[in-house]
mmCIF file of the N, C-alpha and C atoms, coordinates in Angstrom:
data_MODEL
# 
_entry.id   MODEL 
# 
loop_
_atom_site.group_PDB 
_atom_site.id 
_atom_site.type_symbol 
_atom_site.label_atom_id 
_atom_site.label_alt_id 
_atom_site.label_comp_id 
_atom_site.label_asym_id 
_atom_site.label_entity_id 
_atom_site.label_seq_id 
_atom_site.pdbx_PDB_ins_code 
_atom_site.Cartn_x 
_atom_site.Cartn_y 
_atom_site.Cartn_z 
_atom_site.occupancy 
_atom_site.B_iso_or_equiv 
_atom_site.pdbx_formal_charge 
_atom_site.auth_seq_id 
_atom_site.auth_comp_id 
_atom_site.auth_asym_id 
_atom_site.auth_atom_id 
_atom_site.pdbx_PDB_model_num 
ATOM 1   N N  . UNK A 1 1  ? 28.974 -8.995  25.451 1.00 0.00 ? 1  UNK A N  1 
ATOM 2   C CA . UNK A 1 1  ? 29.368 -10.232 26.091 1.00 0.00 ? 1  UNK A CA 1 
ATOM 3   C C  . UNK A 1 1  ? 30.283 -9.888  27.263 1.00 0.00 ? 1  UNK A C  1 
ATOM 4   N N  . UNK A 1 2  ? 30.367 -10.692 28.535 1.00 0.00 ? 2  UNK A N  1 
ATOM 5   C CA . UNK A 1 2  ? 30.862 -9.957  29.420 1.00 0.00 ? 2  UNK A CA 1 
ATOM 6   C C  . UNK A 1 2  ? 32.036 -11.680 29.540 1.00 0.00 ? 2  UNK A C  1 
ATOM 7   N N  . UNK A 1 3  ? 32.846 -10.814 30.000 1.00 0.00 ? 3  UNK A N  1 
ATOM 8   C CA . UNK A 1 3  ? 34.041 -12.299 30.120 1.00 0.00 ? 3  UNK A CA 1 
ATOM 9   C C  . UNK A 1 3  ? 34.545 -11.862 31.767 1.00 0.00 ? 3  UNK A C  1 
ATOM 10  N N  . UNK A 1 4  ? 35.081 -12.866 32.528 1.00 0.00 ? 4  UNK A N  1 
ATOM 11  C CA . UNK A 1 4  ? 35.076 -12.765 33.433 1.00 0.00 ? 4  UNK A CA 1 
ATOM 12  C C  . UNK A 1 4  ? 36.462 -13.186 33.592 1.00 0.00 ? 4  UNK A C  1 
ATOM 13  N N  . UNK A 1 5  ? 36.919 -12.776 35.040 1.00 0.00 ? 5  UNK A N  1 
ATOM 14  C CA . UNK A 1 5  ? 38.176 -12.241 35.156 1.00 0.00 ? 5  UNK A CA 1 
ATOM 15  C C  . UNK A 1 5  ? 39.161 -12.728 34.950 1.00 0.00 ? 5  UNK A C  1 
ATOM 16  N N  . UNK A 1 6  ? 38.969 -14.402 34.891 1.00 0.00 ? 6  UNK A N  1 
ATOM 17  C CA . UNK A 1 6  ? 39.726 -15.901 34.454 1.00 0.00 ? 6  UNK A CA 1 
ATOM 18  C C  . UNK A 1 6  ? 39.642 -15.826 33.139 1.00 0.00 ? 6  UNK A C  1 
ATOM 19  N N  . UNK A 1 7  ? 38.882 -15.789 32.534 1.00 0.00 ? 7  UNK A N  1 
ATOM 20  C CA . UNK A 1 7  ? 38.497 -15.466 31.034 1.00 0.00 ? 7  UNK A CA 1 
ATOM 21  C C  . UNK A 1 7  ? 40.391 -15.122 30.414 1.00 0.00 ? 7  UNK A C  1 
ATOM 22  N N  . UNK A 1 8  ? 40.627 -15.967 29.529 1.00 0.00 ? 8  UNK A N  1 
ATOM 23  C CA . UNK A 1 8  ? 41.983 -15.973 28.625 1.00 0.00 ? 8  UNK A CA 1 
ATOM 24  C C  . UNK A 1 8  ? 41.965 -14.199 28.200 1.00 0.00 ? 8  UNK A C  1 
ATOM 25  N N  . UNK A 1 9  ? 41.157 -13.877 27.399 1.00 0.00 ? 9  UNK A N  1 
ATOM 26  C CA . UNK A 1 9  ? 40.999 -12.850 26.710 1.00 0.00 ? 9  UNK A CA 1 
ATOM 27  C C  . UNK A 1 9  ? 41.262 -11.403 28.008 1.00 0.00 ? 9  UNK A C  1 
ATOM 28  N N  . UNK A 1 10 ? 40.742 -12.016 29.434 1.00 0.00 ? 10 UNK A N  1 
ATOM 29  C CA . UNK A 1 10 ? 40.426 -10.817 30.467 1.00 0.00 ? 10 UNK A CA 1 
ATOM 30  C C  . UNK A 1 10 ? 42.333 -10.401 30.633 1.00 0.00 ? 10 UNK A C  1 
ATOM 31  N N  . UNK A 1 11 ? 42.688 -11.452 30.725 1.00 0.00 ? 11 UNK A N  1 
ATOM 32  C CA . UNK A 1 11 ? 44.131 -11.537 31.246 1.00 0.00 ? 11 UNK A CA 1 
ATOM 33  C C  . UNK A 1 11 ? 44.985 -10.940 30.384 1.00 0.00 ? 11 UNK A C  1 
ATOM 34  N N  . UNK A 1 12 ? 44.658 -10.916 29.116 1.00 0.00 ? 12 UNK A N  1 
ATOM 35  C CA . UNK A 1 12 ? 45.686 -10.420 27.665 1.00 0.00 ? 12 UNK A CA 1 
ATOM 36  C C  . UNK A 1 12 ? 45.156 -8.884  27.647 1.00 0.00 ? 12 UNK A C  1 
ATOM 37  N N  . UNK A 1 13 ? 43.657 -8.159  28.393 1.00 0.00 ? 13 UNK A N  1 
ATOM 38  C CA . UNK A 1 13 ? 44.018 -7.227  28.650 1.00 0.00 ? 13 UNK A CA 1 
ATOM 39  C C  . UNK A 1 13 ? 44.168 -5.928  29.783 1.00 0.00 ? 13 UNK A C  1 
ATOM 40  N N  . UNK A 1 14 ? 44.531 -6.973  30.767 1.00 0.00 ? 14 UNK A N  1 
ATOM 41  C CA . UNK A 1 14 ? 44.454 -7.048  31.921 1.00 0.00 ? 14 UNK A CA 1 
ATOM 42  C C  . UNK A 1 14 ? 46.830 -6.150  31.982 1.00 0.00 ? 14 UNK A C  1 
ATOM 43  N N  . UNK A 1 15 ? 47.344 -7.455  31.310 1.00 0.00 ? 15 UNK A N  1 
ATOM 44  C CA . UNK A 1 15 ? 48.797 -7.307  30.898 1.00 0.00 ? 15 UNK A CA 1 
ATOM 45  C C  . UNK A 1 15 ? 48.937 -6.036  30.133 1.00 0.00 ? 15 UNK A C  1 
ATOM 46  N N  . UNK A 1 16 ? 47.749 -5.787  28.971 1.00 0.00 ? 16 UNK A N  1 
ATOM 47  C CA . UNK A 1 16 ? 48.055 -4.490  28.343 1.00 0.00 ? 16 UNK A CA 1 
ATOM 48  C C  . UNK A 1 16 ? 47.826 -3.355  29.024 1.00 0.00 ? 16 UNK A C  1 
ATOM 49  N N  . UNK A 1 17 ? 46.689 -3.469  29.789 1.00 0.00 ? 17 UNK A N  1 
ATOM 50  C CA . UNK A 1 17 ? 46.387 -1.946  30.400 1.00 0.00 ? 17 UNK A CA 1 
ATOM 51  C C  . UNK A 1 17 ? 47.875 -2.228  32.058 1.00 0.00 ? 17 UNK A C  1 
ATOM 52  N N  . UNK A 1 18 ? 48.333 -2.884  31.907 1.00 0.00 ? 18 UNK A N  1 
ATOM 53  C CA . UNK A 1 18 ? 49.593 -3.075  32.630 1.00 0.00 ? 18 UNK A CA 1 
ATOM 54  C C  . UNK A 1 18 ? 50.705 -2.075  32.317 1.00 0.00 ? 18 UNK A C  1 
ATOM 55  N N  . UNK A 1 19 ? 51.071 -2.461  30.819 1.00 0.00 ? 19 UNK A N  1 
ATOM 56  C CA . UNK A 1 19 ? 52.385 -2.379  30.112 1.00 0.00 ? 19 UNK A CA 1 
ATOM 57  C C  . UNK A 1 19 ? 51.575 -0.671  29.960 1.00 0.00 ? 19 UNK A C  1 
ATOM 58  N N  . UNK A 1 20 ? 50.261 -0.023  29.858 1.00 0.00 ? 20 UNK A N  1 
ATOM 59  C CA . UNK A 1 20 ? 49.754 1.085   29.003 1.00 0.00 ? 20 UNK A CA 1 
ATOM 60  C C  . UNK A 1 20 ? 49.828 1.776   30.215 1.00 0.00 ? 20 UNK A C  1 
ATOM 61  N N  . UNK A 1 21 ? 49.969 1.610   31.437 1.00 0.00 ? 21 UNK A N  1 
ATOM 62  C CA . UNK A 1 21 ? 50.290 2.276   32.543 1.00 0.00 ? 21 UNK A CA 1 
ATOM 63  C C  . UNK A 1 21 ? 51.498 2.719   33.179 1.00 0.00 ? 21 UNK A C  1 
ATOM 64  N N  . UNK A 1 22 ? 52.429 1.274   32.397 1.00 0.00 ? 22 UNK A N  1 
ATOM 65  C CA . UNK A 1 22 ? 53.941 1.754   33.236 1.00 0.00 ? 22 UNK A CA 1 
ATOM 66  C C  . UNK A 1 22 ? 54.207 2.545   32.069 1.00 0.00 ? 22 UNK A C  1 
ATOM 67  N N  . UNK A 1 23 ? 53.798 2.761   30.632 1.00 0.00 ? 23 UNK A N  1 
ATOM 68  C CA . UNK A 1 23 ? 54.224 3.580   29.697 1.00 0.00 ? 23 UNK A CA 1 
ATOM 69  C C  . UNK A 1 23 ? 53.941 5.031   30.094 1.00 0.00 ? 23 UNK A C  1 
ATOM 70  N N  . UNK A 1 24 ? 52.726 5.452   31.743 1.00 0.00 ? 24 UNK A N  1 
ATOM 71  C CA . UNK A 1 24 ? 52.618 6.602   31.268 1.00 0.00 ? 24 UNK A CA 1 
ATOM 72  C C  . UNK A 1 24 ? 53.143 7.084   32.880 1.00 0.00 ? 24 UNK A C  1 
ATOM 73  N N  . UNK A 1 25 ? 53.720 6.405   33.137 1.00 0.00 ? 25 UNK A N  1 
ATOM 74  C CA . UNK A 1 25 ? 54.456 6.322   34.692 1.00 0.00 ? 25 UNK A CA 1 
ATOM 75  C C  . UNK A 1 25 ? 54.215 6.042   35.826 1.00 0.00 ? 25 UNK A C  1 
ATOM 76  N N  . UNK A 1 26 ? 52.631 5.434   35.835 1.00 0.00 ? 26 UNK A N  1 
ATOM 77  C CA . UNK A 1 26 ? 52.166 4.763   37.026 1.00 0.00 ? 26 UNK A CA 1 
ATOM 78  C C  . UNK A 1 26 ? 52.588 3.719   37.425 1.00 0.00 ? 26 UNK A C  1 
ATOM 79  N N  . UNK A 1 27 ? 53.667 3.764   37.532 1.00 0.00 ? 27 UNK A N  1 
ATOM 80  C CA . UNK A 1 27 ? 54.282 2.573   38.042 1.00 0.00 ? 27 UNK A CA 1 
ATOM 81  C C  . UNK A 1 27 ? 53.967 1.648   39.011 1.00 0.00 ? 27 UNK A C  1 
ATOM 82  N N  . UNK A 1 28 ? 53.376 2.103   40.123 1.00 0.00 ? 28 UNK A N  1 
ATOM 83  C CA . UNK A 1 28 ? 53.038 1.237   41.389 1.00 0.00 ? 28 UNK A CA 1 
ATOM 84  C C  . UNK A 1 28 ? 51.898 0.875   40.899 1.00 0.00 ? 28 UNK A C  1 
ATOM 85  N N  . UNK A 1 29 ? 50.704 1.107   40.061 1.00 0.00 ? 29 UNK A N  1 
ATOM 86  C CA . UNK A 1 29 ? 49.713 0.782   39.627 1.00 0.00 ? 29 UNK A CA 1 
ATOM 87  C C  . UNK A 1 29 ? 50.171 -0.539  38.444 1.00 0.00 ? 29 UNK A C  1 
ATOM 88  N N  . UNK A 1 30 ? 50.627 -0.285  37.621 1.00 0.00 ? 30 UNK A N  1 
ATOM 89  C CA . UNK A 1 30 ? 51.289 -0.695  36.953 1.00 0.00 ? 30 UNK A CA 1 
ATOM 90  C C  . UNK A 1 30 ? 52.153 -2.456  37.045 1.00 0.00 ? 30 UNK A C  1 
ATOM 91  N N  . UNK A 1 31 ? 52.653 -2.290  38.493 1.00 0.00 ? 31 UNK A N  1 
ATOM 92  C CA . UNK A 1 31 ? 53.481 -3.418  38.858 1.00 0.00 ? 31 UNK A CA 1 
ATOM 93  C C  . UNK A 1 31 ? 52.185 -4.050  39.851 1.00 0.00 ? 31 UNK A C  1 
ATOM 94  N N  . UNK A 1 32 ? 51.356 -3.636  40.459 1.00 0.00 ? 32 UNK A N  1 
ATOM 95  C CA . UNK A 1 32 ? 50.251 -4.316  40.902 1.00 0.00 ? 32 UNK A CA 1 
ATOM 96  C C  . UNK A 1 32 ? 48.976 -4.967  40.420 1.00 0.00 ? 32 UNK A C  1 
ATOM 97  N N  . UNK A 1 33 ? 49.109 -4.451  39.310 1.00 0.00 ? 33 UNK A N  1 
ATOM 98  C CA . UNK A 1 33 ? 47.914 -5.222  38.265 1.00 0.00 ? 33 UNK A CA 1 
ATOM 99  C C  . UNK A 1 33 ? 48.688 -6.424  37.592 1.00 0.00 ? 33 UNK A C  1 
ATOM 100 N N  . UNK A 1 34 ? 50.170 -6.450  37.291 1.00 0.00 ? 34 UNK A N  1 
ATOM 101 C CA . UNK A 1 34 ? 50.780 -7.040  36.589 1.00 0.00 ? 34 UNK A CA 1 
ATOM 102 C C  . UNK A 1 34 ? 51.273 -8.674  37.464 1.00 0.00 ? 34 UNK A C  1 
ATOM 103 N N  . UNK A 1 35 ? 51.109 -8.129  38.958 1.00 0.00 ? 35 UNK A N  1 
ATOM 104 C CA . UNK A 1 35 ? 51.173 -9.176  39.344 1.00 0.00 ? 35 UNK A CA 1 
ATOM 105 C C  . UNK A 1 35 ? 49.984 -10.135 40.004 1.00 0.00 ? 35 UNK A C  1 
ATOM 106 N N  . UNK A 1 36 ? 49.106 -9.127  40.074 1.00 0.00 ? 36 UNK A N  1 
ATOM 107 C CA . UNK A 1 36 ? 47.527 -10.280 39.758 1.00 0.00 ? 36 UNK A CA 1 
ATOM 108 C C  . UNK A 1 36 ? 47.234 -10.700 39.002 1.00 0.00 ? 36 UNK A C  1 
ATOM 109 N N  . UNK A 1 37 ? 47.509 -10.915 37.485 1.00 0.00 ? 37 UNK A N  1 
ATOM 110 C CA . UNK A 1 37 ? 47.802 -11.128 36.033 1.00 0.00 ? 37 UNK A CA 1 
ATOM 111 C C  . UNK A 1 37 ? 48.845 -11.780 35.983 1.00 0.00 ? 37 UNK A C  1 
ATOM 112 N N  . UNK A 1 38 ? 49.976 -11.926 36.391 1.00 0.00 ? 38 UNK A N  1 
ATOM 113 C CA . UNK A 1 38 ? 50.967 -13.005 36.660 1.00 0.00 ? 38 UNK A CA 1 
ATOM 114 C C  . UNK A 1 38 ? 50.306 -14.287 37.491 1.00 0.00 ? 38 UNK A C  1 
ATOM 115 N N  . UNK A 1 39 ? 49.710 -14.046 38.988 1.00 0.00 ? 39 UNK A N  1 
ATOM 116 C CA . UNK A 1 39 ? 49.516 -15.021 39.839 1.00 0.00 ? 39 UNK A CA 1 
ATOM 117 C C  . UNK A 1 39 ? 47.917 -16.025 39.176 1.00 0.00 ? 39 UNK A C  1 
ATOM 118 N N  . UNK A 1 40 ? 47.257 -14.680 38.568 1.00 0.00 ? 40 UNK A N  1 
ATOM 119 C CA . UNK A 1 40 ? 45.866 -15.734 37.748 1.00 0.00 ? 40 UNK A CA 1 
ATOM 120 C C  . UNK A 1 40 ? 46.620 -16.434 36.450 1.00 0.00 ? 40 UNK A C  1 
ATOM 121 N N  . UNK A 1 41 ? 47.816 -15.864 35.833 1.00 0.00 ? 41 UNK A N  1 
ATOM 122 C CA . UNK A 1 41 ? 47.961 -16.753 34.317 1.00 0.00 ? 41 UNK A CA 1 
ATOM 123 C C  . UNK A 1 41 ? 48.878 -17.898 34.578 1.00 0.00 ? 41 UNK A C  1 
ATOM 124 N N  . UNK A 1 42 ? 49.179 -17.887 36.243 1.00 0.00 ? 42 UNK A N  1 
ATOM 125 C CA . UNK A 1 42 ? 50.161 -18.978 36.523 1.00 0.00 ? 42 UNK A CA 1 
ATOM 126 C C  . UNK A 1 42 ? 49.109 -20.143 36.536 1.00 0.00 ? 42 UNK A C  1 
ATOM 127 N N  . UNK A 1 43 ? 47.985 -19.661 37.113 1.00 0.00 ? 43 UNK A N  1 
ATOM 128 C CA . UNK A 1 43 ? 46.969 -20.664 38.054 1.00 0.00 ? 43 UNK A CA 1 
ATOM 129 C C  . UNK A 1 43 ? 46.379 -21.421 36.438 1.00 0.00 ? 43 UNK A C  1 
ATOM 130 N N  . UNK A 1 44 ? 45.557 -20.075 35.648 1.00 0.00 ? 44 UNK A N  1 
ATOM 131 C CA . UNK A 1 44 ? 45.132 -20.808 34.735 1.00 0.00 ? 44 UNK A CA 1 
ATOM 132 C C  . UNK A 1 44 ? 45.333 -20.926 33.406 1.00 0.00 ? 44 UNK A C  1 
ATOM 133 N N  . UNK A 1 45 ? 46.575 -20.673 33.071 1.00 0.00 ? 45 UNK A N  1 
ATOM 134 C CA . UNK A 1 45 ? 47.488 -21.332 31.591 1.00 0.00 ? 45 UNK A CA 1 
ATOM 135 C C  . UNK A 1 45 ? 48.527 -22.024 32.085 1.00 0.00 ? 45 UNK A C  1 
ATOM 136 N N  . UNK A 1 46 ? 49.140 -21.909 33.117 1.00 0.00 ? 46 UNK A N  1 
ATOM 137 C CA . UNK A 1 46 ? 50.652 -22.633 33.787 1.00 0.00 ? 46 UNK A CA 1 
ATOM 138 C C  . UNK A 1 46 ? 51.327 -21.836 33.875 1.00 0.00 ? 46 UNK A C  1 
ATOM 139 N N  . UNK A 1 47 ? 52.557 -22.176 34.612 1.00 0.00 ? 47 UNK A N  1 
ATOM 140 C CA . UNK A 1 47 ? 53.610 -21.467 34.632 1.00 0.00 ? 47 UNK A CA 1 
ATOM 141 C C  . UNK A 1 47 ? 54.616 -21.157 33.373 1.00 0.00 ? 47 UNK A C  1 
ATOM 142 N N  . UNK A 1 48 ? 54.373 -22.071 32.558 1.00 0.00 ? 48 UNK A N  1 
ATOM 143 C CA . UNK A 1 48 ? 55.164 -22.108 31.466 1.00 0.00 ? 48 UNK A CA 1 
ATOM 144 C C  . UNK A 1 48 ? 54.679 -21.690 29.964 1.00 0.00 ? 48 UNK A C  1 
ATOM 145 N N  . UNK A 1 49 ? 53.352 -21.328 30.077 1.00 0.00 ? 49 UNK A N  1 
ATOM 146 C CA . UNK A 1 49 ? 52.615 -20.391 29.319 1.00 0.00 ? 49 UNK A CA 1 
ATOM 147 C C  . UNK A 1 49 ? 53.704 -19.115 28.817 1.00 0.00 ? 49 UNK A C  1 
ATOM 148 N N  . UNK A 1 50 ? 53.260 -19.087 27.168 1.00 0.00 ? 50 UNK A N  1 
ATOM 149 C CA . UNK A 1 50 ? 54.600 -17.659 27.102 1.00 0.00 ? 50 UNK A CA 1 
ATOM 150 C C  . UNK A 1 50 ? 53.937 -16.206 27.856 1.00 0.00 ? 50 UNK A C  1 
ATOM 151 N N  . UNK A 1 51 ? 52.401 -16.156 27.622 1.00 0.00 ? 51 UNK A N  1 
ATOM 152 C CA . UNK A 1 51 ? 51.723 -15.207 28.123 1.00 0.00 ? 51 UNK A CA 1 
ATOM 153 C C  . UNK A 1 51 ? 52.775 -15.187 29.356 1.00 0.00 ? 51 UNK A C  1 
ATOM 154 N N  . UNK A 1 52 ? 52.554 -15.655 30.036 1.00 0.00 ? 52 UNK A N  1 
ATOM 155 C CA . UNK A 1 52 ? 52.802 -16.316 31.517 1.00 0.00 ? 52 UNK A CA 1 
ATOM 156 C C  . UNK A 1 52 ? 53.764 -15.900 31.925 1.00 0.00 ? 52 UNK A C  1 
ATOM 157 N N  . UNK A 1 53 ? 55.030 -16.475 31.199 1.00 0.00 ? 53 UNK A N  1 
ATOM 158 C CA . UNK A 1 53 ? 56.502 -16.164 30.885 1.00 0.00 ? 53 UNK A CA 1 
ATOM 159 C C  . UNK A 1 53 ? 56.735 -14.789 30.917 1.00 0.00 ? 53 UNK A C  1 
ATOM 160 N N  . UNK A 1 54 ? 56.020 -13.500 29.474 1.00 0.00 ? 54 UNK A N  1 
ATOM 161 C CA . UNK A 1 54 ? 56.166 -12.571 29.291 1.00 0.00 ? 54 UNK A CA 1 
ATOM 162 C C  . UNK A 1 54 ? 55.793 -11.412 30.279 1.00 0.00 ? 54 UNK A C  1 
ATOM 163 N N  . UNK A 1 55 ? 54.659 -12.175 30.952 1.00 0.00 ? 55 UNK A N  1 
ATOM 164 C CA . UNK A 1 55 ? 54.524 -11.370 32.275 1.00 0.00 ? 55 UNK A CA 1 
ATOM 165 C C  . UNK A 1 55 ? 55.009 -10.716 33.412 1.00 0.00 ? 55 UNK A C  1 
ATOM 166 N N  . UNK A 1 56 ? 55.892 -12.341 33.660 1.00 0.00 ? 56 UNK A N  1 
ATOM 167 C CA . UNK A 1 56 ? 56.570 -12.087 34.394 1.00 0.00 ? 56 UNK A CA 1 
ATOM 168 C C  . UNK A 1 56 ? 58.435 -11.415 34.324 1.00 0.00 ? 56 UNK A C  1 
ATOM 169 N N  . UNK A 1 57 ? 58.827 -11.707 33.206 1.00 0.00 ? 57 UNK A N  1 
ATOM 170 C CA . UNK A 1 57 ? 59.511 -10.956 32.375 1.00 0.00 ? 57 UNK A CA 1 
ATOM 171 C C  . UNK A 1 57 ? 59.142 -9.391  32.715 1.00 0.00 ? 57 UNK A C  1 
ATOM 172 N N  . UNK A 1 58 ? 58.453 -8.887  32.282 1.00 0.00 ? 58 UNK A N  1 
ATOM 173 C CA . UNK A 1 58 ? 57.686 -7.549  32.611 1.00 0.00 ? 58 UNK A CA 1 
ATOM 174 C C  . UNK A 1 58 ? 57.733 -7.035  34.031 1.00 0.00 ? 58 UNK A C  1 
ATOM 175 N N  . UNK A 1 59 ? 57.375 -7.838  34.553 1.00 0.00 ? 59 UNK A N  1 
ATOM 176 C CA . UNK A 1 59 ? 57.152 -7.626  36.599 1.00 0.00 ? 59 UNK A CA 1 
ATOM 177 C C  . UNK A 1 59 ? 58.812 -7.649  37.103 1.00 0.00 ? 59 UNK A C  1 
ATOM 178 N N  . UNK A 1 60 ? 59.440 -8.383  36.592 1.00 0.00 ? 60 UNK A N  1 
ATOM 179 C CA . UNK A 1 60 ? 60.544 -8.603  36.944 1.00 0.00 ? 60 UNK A CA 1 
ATOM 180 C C  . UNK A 1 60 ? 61.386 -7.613  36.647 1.00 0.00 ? 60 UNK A C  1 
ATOM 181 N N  . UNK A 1 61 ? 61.194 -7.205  35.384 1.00 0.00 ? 61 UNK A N  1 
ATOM 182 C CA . UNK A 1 61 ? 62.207 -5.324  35.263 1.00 0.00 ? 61 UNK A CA 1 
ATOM 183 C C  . UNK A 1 61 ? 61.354 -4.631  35.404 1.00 0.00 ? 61 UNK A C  1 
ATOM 184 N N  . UNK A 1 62 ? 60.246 -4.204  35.741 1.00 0.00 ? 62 UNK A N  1 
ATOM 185 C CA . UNK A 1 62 ? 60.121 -3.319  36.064 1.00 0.00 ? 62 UNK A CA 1 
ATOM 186 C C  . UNK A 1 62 ? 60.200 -3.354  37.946 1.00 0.00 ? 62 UNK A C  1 
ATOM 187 N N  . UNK A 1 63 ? 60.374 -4.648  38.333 1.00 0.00 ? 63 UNK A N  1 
ATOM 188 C CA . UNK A 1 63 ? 60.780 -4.325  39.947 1.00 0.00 ? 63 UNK A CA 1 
ATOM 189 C C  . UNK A 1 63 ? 61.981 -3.728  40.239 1.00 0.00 ? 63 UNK A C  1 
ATOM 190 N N  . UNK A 1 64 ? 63.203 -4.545  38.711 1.00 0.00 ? 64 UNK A N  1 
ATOM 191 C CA . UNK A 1 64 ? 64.263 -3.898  39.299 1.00 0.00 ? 64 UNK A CA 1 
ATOM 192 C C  . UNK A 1 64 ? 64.858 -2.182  39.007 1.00 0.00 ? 64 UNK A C  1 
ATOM 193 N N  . UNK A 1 65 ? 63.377 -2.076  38.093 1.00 0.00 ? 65 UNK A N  1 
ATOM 194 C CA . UNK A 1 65 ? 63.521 -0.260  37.649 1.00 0.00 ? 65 UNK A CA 1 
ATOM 195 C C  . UNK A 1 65 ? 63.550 0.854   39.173 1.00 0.00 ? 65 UNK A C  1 
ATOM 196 N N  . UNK A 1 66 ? 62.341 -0.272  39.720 1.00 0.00 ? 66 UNK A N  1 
ATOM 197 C CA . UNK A 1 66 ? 61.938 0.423   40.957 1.00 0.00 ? 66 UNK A CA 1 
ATOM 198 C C  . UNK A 1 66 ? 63.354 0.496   41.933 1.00 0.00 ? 66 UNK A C  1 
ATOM 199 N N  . UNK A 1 67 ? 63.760 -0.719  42.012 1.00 0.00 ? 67 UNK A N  1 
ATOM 200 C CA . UNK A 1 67 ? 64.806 -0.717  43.083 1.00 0.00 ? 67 UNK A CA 1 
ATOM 201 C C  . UNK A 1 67 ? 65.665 0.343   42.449 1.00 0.00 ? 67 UNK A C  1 
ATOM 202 N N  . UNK A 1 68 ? 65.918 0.675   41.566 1.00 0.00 ? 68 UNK A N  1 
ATOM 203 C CA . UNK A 1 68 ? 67.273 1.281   40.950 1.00 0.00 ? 68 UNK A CA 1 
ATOM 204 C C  . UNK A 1 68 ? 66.813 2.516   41.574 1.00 0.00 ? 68 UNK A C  1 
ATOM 205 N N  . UNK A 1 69 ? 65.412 2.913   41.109 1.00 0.00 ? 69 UNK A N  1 
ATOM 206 C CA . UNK A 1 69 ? 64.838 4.091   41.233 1.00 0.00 ? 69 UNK A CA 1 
ATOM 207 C C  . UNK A 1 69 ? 65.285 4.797   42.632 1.00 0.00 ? 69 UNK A C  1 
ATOM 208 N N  . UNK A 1 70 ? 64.934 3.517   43.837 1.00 0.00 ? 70 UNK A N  1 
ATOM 209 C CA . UNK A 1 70 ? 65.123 3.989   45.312 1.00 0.00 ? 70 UNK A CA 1 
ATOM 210 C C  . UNK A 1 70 ? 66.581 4.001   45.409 1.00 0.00 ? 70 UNK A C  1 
ATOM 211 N N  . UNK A 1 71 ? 67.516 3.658   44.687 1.00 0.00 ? 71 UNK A N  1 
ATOM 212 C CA . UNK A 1 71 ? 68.685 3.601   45.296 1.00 0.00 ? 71 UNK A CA 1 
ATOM 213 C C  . UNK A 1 71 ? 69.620 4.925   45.040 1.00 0.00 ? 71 UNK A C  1 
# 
């Protein structure tokens, strides 16, 4: 069965192979999948979705890992 990229299920592992990337230090990969997966789970669960929420939670430290990183 093929699910497509809106697809609920695409997005839950869309976030994991996210979180399974910054675990192995791809970080810039990592924070760029996470926020096309943020901007589609805003569009189609809401903003207030916990998915949604947890996402961005996620994007959000790991931006400020990055900044720390450059500083």
């Amino acid at each position: 069965r093929v699910l497509g990229e809106e697809h609920p299920s695409t997005l839950i592992s869309m976030a994991n192979l996210a979180h399974t990337w910054k675990s192995q230090s791809r970080n810039e990969e990592a924070i760029s999948l996470m926020e096309k997966c943020f901007e589609l789970q805003k569009r189609i669960l809401g903003t207030h979705h916990p998915s949604t929420e947890t996402s961005l939670e996620a994007l959000t430290e790991w931006r400020i890992e990055e900044l720390a990183i450059r500083i």
